[in-house]
N, C-alpha and C positions, 0 to 999 in steps of 0.2 A: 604565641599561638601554636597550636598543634601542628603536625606536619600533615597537611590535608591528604586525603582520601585518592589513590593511583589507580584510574580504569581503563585497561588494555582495552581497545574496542577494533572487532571484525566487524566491514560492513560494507557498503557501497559506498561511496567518496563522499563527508557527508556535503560537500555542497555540488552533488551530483542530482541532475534533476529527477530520479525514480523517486517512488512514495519511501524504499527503503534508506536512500539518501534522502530525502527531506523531515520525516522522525527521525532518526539517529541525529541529525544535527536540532532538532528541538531539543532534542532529551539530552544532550551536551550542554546547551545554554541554559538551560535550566539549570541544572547540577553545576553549571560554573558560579551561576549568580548566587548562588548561596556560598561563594567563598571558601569552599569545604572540599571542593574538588578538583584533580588535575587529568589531563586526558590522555593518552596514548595511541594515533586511532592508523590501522592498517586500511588506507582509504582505497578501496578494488571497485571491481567491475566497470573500470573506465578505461580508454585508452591515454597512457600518460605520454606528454613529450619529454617529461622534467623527474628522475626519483628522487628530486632531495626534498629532507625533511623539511616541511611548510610549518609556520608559525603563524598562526591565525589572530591578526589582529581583533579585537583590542587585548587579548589572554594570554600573549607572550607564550614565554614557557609551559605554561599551563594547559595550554592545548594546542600538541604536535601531529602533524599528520602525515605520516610517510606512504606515501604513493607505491602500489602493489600490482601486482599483472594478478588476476583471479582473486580470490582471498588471501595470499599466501601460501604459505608451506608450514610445513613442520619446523626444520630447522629456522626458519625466519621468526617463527614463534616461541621456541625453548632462545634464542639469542636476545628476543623482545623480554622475555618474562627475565630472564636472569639477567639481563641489565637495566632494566626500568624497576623491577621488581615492582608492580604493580599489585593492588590487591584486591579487585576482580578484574576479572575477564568478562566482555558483555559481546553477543555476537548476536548477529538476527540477518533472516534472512531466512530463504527453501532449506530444509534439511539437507536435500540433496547435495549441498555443494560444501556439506563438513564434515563427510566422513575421516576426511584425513585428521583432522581437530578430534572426534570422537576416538580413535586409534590411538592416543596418546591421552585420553583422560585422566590417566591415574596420572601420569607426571605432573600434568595442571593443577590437578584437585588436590593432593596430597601439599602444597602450599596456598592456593586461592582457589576460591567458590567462580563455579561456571554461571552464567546467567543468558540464557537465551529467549530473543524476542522471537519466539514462534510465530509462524502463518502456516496452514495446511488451510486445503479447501475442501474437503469434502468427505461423507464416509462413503464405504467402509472404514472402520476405525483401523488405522495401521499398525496392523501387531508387531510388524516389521520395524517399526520405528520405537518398540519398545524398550531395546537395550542403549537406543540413545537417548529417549526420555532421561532413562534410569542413570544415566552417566552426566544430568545435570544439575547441579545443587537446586535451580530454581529454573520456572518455565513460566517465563509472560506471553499469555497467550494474545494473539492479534482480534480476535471475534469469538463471541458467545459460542462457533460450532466448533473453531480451535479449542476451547478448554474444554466442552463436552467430549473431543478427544483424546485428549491429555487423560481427562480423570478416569475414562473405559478401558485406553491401555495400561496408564504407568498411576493408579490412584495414590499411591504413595508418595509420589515426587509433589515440592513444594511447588504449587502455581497460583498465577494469577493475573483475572481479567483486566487488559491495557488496552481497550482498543483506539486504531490512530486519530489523530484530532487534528482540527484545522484554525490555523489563525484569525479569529474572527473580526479584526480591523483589517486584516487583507480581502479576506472572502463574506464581503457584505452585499446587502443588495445596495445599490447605487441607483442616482439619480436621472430621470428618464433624458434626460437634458443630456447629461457624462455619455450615457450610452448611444444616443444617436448621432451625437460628434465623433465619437469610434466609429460608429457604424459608416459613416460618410467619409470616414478617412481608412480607412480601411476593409471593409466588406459595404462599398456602394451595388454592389453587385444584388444582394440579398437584402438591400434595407426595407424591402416594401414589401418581403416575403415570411413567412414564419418561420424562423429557422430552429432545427432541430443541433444539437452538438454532441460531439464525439472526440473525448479526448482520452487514448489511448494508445499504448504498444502496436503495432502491427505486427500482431504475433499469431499462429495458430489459432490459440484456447481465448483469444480476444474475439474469433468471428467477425473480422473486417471484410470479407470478403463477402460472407451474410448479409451484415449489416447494409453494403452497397445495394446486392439483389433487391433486400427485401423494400428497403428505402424508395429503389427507384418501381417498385412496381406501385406501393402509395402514393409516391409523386402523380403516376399517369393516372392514379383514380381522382387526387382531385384538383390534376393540372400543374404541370410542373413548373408556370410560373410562381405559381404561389408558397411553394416551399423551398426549401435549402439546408441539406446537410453540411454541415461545418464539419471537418472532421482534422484534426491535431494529429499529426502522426508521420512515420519518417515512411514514406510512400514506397519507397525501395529495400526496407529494411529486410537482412538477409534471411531472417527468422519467417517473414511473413510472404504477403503476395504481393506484386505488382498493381498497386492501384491504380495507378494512372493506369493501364493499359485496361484493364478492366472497365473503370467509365467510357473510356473509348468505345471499347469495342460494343459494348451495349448502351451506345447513344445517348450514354449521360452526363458530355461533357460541357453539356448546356449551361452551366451556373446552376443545374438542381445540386450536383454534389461538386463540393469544394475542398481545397484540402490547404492546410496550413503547416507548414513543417519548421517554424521558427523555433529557437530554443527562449521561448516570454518567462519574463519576470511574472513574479506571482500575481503582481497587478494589473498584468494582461490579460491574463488568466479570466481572472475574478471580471474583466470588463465580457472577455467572450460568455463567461457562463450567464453575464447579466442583458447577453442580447438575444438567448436562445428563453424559447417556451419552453425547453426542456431539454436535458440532456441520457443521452444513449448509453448501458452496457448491458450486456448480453453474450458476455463470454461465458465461455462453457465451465470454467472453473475461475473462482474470483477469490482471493484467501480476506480481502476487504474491500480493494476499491476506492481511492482514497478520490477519485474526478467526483465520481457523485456525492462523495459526502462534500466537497469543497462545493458543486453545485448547491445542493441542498442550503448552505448556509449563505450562499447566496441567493436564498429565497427561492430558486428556480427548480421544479420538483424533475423527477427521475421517471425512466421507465426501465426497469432493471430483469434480469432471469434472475430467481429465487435460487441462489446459490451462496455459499461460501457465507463474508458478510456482509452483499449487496442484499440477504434477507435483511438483517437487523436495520439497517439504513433505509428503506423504502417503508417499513411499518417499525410501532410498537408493541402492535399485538391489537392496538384498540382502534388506532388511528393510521389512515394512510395517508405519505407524503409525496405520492406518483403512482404508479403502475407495477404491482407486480405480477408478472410472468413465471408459473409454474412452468417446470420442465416437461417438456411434451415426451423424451426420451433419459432414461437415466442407463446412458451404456459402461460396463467395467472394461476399462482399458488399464494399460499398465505398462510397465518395463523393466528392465532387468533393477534398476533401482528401486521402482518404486510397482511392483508387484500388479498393485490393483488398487484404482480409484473411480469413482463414478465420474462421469460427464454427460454433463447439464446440456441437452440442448433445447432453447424455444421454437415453436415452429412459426411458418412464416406466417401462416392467418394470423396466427394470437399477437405475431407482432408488429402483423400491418395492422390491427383491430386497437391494438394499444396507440399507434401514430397518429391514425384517425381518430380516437377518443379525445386525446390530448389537443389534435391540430381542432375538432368542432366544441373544444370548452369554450366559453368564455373569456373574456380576460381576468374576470371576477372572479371565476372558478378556478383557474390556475394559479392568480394572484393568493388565494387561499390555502391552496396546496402547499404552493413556495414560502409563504409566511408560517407554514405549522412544520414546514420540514423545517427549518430557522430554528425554530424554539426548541425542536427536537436535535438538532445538533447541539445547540446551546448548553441545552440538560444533560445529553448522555455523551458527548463528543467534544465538550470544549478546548479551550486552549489550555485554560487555565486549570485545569482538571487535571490534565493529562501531564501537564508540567510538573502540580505537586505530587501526583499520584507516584510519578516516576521518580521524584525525591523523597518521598516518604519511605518506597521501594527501596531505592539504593542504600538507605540509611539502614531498613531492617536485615538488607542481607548483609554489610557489614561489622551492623551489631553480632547479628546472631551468629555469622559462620566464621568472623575475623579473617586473619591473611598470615602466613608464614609461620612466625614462633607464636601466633595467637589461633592459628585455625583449629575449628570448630564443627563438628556434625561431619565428619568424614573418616571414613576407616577402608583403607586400603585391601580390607581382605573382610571374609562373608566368615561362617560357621554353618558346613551343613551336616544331617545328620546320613549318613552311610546306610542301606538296610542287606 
């Protein structure tokens, strides 16, 4: 047998619980189960106790994972490539956080093809982001508004639409029976109320602190026995605000809004989404959103801000699978990295207007919602899609661009004409 197929991969630890850690380790498993491939993965953005290299059972050798503080460095990376010798490199994740990797492309490129899973959220189109476009052999975009990006700044660079997908034996709708044995053992608190959910970062551009406001002023119109916000999230987390003091101090420590800060298995997951009518984002920039599509497929519909690719997720165009919320504001904010981007914000009516349409549907009518968003993951978002798309992927850019004494489509230097 041939000597399989070597991909250096930057990324978030892939058995790190973010959306960017849970795709990178799908799209590993994939490419391993076709026997063709081996991994090499700088596992970042986590706090490690431990940096030796991990060996992932059951793939031995095949797929190593060496524990990183940030993404790496340069030198960690010219030491990776020339002693693994690998032949691509696959990195995803904010642009922001690889300029150092872009600063060294020609060393990369001049033996193996780059491959980046892009997410941006929103235009303006980043012209600024154009010379790193153009410094990567291939650009998988995360959402439909990610490659309409891509193609306005850098039309020449090779892309293509991947967006993320959800296990759909894990994230199913389940039985009313499973759910109210959760419900009793865990959120007795909420089992007689409609509960809304919320799993997310407590971050800025997430709008948690929104979300509380705007929550608990729908609570008091129609009784805050009767509702409950679930809300997933590290309540202290240093990025974001103090939650807990927040319900506090605006009297909403009653069991309207709750909060759960455990690190659940997927199957916990899939139980909480299957006890809410519906699940919450409304952050101001969203590059996909991976809670609501994993909601969605378990039947349970969304009420989402039209942004990023919580568009694509909430409609088809013909058909809608929840609520969505135009942005009442689109302000250009920016910084020294990253220039100018729009943010998305909803306002509070349209999003207590959305609570309340959701909280006086039916069951019938929500039932119907959660069953077409289902079928619409199914189609545009599967597992199994995303699995081969990503091996079909990796295959065409090995064919076509090769690795070392085989590489392909890459020339170190331009030709321009002088006037």
């Amino acid at each position: 047998m041939s000597e399989k197929i070597k991909v250096l991969v930057i990324a978030d630890h892939p058995f790190a619980p973010s959306g960017v850690g849970t795709q990178t380790k799908y799209i590993i498993e994939a490419l391993l189960e076709t026997n063709r491939y081996s991994f090499v993965c700088f596992g970042g953005a986590v706090k490690h106790e431990n940096y030796t290299p991990q060996k992932v059972d059951p793939w031995g050798g095949d797929w190593i994972i060496h524990p990183v503080d940030g993404y790496g460095n340069q030198q960690m990376l010219r030491s990776a490539i020339q002693v693994e010798r690998p032949d691509v490199l696959w990195f995803m994740t904010d642009p922001r956080f690889f300029p150092w990797l872009w600063d060294i492309e020609n060393e990369i490129r001049s033996n193996i093809p780059m491959v980046y899973y892009h997410v941006w959220d929103n235009f303006p189109s980043p012209k600024y982001n154009k010379i790193n476009y153009e410094s990567t052999d291939v650009i998988a975009c995360i959402s439909k508004l990610t490659e309409q990006i891509v193609e306005s700044v850098a039309p020449s660079v090779d892309r293509h639409y991947l967006p993320h997908a959800v296990d759909g034996e894990v994230f199913k709708k389940l039985s009313k029976q499973e759910v109210d044995k959760f419900l009793d053992e865990n959120f007795s608190i909420a089992k007689d109320k409609k509960i809304f959910f919320w799993n997310n970062r407590n971050a800025r551009r997430k709008q948690s602190g929104s979300v509380i406001y705007y929550f608990n002023e729908f609570a008091k119109k129609v009784g805050p026995d009767n509702v409950c916000l679930v809300m997933h999230t590290d309540v202290k987390d240093q990025h974001g605000q103090d939650l807990e003091k927040i319900i506090q101090d605006i009297d909403a420590d009653d069991g309207r809004i709750v909060f759960t800060t455990g690190k659940y298995p997927s199957e916990v997951l899939a139980m909480m989404y299957n006890m809410a009518i519906c699940t919450i984002n409304i952050s101001d920039a969203e590059g996909f959103g991976l809670a609501t599509l994993e909601s969605l497929s378990c039947g349970t519909p969304i009420i989402v801000n039209m942004t990023g690719g919580l568009q694509e997720q909430v409609t088809n165009g013909k058909e809608w699978f929840g609520i969505g919320l135009k942005p009442a504001s689109k302000a250009v904010i920016g910084s020294q990295q990253v220039p100018y981007i729009y943010e998305d914000r909803v306002s509070q009516e349209e999003f207590i207007e959305a609570l309340e349409k959701m909280y006086n549907m039916s069951d019938e009518e929500r039932g119907a919602l959660g069953t077409a968003g289902a079928s619409h993951v199914q189609e545009n978002y599967s597992f199994e899609k995303y699995r081969s798309s990503w091996v079909e992927l990796m295959d065409k850019v090995h064919e076509k661009y090769g690795s070392w004494e085989d590489r392909k489509h890459y020339k170190p230097w331009e030709l321009r004409e002088i006037s």
